[in-house]
Backbone as CSV, one residue per row, in Angstrom:
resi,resn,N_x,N_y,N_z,CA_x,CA_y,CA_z,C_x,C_y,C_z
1,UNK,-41.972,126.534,63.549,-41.780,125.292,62.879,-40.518,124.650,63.456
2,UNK,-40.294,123.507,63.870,-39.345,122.865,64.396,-38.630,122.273,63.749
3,UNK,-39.127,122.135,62.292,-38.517,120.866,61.875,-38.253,121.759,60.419
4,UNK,-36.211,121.902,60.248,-35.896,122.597,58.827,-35.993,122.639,57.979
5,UNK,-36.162,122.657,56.861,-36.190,122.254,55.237,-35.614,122.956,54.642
6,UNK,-34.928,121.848,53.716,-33.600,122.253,52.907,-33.938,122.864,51.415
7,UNK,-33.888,123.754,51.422,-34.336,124.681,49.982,-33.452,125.185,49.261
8,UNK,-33.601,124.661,48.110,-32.614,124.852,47.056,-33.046,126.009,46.098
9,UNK,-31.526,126.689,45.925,-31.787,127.879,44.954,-32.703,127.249,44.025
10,UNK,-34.068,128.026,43.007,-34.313,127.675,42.088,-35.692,126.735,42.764
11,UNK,-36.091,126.719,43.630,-37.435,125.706,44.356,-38.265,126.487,44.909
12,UNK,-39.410,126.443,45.426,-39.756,126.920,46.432,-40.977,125.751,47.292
13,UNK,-40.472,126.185,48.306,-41.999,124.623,49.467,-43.333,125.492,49.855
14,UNK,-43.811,124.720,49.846,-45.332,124.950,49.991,-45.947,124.192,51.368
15,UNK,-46.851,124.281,52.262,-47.358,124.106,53.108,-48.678,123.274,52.607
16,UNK,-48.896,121.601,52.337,-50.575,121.641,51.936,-51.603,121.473,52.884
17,UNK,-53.016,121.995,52.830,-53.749,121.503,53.745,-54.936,121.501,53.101
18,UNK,-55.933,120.327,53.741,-57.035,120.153,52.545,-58.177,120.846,53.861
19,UNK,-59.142,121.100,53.052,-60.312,121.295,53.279,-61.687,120.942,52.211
20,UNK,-62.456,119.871,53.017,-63.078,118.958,52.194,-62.095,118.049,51.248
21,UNK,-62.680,118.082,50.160,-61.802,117.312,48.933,-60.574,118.336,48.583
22,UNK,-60.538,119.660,49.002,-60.126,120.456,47.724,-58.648,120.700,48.937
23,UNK,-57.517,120.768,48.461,-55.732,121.237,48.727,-56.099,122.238,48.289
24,UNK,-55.074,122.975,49.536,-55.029,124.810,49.376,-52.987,124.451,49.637
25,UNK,-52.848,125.364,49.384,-50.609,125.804,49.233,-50.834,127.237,49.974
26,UNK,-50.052,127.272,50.945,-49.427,128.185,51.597,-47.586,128.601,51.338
27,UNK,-46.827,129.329,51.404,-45.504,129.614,51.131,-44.801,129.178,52.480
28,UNK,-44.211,127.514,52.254,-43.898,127.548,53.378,-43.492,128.643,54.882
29,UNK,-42.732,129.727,53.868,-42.272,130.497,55.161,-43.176,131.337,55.513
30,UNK,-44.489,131.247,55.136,-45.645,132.259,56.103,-46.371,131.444,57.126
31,UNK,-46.122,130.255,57.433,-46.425,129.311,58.188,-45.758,129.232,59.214
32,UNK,-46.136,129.703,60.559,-45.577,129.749,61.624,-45.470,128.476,62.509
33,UNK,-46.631,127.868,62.621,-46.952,126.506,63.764,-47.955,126.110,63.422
34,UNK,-48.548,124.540,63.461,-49.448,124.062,63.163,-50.079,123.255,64.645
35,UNK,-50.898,123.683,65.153,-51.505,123.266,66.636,-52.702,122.532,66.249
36,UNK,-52.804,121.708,67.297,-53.988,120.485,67.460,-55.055,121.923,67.757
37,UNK,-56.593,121.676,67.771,-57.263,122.270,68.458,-58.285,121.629,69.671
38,UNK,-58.223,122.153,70.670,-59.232,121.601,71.368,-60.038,121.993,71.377
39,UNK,-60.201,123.712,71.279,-61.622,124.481,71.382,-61.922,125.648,70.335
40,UNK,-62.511,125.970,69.691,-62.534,126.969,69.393,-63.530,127.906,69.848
41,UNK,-63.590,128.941,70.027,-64.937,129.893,70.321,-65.406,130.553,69.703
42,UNK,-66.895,130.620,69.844,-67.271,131.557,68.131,-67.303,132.997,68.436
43,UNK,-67.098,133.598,67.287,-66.937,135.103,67.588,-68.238,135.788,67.165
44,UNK,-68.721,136.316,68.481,-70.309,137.639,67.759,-69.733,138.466,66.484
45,UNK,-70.490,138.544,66.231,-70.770,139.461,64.635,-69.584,139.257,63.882
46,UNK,-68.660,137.811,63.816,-67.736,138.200,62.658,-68.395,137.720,61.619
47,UNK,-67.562,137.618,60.677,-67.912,137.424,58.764,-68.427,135.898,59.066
48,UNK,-68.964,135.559,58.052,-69.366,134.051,57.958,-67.894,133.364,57.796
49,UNK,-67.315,133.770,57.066,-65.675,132.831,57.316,-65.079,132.315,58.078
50,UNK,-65.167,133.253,59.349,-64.360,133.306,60.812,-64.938,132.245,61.343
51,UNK,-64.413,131.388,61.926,-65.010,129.886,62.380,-64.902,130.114,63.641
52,UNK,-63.971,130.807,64.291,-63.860,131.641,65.791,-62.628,131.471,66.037
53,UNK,-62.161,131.328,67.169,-60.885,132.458,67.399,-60.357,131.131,68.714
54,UNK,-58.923,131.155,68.662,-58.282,130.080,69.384,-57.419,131.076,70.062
55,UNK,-57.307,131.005,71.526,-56.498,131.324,72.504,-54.877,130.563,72.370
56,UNK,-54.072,130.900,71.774,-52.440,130.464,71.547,-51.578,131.646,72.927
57,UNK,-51.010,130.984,73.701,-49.389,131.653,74.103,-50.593,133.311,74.183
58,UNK,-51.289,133.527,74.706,-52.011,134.950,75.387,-52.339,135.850,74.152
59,UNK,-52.075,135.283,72.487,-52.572,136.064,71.561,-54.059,135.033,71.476
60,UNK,-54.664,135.996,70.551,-56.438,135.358,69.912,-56.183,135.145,68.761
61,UNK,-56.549,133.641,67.902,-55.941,133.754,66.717,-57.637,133.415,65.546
62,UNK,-57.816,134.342,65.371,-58.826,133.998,64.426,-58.821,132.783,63.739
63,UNK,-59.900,132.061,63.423,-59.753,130.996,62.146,-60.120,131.108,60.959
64,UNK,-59.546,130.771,60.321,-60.881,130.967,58.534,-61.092,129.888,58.166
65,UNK,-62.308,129.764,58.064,-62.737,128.282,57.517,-63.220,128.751,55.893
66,UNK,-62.063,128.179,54.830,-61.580,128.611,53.259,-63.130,127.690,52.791
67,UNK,-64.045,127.105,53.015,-65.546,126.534,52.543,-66.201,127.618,52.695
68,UNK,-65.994,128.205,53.472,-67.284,129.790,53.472,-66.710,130.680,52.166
69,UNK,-65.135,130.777,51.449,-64.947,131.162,50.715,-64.789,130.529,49.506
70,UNK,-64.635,129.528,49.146,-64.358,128.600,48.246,-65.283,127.548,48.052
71,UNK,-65.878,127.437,46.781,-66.941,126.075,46.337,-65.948,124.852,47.036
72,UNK,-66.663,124.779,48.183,-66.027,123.247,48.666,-67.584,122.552,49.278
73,UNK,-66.881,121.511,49.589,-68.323,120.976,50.287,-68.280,120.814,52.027
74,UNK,-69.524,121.322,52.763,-68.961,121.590,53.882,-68.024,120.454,54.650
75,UNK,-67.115,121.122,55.520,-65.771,120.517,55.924,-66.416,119.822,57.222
76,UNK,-65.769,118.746,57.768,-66.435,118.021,59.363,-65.424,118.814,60.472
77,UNK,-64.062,119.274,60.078,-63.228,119.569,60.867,-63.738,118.945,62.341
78,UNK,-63.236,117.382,62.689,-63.203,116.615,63.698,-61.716,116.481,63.884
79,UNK,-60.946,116.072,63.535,-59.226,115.923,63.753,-58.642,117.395,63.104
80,UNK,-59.435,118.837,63.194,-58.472,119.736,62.843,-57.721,120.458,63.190
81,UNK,-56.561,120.679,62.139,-55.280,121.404,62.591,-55.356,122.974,62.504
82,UNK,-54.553,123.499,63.046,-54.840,125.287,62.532,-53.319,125.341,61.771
83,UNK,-53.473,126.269,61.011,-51.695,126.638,60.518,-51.785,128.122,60.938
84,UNK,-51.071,128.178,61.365,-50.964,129.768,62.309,-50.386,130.345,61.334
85,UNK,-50.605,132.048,60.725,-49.621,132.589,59.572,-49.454,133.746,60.293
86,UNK,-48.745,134.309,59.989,-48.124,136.033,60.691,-47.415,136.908,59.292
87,UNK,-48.993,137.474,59.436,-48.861,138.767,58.295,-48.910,140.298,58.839
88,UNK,-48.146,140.760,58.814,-47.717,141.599,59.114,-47.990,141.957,60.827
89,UNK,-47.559,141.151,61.318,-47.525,141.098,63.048,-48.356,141.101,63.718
90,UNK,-49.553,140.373,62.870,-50.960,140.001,62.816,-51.211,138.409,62.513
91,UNK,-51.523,137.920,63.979,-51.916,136.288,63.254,-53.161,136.183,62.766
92,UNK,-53.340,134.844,62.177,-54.877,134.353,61.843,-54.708,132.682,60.968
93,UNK,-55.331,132.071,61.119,-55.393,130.513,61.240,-56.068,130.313,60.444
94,UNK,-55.649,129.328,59.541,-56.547,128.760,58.613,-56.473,127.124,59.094
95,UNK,-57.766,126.911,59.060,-58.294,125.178,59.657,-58.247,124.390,58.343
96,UNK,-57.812,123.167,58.888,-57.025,121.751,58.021,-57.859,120.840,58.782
97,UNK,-58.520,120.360,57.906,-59.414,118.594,58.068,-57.986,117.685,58.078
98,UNK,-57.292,118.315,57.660,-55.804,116.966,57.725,-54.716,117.353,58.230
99,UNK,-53.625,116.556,58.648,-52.127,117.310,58.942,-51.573,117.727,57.793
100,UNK,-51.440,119.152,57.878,-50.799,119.034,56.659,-49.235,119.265,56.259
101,UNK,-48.739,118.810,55.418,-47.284,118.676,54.717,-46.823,120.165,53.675
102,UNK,-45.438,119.430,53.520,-45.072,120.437,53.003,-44.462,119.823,51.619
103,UNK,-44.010,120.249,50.314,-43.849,119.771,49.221,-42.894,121.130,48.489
104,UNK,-42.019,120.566,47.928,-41.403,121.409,47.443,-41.479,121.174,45.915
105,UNK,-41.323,122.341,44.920,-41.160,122.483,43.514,-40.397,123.102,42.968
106,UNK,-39.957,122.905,41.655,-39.049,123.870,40.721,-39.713,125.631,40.663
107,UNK,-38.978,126.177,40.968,-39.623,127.681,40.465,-40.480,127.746,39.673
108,UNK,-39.831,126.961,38.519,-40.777,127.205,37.192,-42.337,126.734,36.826
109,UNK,-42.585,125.831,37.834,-43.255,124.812,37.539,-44.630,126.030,38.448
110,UNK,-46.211,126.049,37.777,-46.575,126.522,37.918,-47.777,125.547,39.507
111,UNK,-47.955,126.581,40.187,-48.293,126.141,41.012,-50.033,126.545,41.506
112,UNK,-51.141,125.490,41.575,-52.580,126.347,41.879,-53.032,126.468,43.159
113,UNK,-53.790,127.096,43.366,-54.612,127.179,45.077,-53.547,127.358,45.924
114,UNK,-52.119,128.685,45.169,-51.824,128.812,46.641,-52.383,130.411,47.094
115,UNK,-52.424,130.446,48.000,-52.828,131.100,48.878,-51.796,132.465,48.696
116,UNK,-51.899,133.469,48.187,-51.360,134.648,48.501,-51.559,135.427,49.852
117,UNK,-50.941,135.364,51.014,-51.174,135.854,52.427,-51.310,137.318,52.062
118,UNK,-50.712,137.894,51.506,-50.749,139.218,51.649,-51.934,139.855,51.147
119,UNK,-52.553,139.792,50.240,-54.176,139.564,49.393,-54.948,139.378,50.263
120,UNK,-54.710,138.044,50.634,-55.870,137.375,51.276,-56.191,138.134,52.695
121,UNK,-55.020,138.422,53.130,-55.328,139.262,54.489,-56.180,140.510,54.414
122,UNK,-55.693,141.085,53.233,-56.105,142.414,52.701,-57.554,142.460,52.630
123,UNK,-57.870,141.471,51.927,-59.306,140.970,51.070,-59.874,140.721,52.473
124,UNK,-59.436,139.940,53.346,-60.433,139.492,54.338,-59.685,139.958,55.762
125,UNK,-59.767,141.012,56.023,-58.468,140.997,57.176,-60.029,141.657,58.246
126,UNK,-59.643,140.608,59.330,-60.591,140.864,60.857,-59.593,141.828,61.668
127,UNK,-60.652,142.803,61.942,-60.048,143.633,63.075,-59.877,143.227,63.843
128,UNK,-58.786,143.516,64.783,-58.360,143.222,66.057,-57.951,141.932,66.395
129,UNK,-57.524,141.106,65.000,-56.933,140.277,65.174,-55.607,140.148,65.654
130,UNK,-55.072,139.707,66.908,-53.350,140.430,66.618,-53.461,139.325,68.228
């Protein structure tokens, strides 16, 4: 990420990115880079999720397209972004129909559809992603 954000004790920022109608929240700091895509390639026998896998800097970065998991309506992903995350020294990309932003909140203030990386990896984690 190039660009800093100023976080105040007591806040935390969020990463948004929509797919279809529906905003998903990421923790800003599991968000590594957000890249244009030009290609993606589909992967034999992965899960219906895996939308295929983007060549970054000599790693393979899986995609997840969150409509194969989530009541959404299917996504066009024509202008989409990837948000690259790095869980545990393991990437994998989740695809954005939009650019997406970042938004910050009070601690307290309760927050929906964010994305627990560590779960979610768990729950859906592709081999040999790395």
């Amino acid at each position: 990420m190039s660009e800093e954000l100023e976080i105040k004790s007591g806040e935390k920022t969020y990463c948004v990115f929509s797919v279809s109608e529906r905003e998903f929240l990421l923790p800003s700091e599991a968000v590594r880079e957000v890249v244009e895509i030009s290609r993606i390639f589909p992967i034999p026998g992965a899960p219906e999720y895996v939308y295929g896998a983007l060549p970054l800097r000599g790693r393979i970065i899986p995609s997840v397209d969150l409509s194969k998991i989530f009541p959404v309506e299917k996504p066009s992903y024509q202008n989409a972004k990837l948000l690259v995350v790095d869980v545990e020294n393991e990437h994998i990309g989740f695809l954005s129909e939009s650019a997406p932003f970042f938004v910050t909140f009070d601690e307290d203030i309760v927050v929906e559809d964010v994305i627990d990386i560590k779960s979610f990896f768990e729950t859906y984690r592709i081999k040999g992603a790395s």
